[in-house]
N, C-alpha and C positions, 0 to 999 in steps of 0.2 A: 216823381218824374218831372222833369223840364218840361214847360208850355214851349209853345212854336215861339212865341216872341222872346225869348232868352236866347235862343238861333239868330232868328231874324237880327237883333240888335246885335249880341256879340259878333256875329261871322258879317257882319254888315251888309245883308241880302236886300236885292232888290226883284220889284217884280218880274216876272220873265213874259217875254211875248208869247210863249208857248202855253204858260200858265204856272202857278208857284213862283218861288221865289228863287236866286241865283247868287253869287259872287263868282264871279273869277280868279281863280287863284294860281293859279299858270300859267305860262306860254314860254315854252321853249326859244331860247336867243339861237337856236341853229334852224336856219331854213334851210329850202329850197320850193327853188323859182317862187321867193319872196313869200313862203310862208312857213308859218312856224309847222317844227315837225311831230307836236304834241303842243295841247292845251288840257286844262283842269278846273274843273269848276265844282264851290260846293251847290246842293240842290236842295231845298227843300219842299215837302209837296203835301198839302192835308186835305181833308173827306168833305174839304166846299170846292174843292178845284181838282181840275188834272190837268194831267201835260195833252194836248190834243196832237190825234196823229202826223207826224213829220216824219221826211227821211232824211239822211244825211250820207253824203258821199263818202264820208269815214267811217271805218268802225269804232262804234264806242263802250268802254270799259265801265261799269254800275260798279260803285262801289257801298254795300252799308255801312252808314257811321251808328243811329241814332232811330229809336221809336220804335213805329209801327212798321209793319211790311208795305210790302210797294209793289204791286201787279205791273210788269209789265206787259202790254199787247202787244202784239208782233205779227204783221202780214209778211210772207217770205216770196221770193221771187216768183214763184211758183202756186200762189195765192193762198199759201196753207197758213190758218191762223193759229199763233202759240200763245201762249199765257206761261210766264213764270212769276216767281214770287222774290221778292228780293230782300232777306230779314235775317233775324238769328237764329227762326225754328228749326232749326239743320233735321231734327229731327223728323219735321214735316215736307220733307221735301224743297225749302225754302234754298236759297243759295245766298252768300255774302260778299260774291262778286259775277259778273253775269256781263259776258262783249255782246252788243248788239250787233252784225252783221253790219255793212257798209250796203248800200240799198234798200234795205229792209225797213216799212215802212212802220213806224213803233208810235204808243203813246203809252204814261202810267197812270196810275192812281193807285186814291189808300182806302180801303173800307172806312177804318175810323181812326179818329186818331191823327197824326203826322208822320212823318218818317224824312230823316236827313240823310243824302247820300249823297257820294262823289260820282261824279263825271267826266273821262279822259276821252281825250276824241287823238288818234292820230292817221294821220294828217292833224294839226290844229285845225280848231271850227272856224270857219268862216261864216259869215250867212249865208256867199253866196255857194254854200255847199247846204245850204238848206231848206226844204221846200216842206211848208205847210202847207195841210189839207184842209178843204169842206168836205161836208156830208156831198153832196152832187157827185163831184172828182170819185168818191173814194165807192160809194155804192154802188156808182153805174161802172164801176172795175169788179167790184168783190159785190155782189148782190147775195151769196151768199154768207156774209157777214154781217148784215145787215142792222143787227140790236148792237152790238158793239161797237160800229160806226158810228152809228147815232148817240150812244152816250159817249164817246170821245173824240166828237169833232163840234165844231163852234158854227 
């Protein structure tokens, strides 16, 4: 098996503000009202880090390349928390590609191990379609979700 840094070097990833690492690999040349109407990024994300909760005003497409599985959390409009899995175990209920809803307030991680996947956002990403959370924000909303707030927010 590949180590994370044969990733990291070859796909030339850089750190992500979110958490993990990132390239871009995308961006649609057709807009509207100046922005692109797809972007694509690869992602990678291992068992010292996660992605901490954000939302984004686009819906976005998970794709598996690579590794281990990849939980993602999911607060939905309506404050119901989901968990899916995102790897090869098809057998286990896992999935190999998986749209995050457009508002929907997400974060991942990896038990053990790393795990590489892609990320299509359309609308393309901007930042300012994207809003990172604290623990405060996200608890005094979902107080019921409370342990999993805290382990994936900064």
């Amino acid at each position: 098996m590949k180590q994370k840094e044969y990733f990291i070097e070859h796909l030339k990833l850089q750190k992500h503000v979110e958490g993990g690492w990132y390239a871009k690999t995308y961006a649609s040349d057709i807009t509207i009202n100046d922005k692109s109407i797809a972007s694509s990024i690869y992602f990678l994300l291992d068992d010292t880090n996660f992605s901490a909760y954000h939302k984004l005003t686009s819906d976005e497409i998970w794709y598996y390349h690579y590794g281990s599985s990849l939980h993602v959390s999911m607060i939905d409009l309506e404050g119901t928390l989901h968990d899916i899995k995102i790897g090869p175990n098809l057998e286990e209920g896992e999935v190999l590609q998986y749209t995050v809803p457009k508002e929907w307030i997400f974060a991942s991680y990896v038990e053990t191990g790393f795990s590489v996947v892609g990320c299509m956002v359309a609308p393309g990403f901007t930042y300012d379609d994207f809003k990172l959370y604290s623990y405060p924000e996200l608890v005094e909303r979902y107080p019921q979700h409370q342990s999993m707030i805290r382990k994936l927010t900064r």
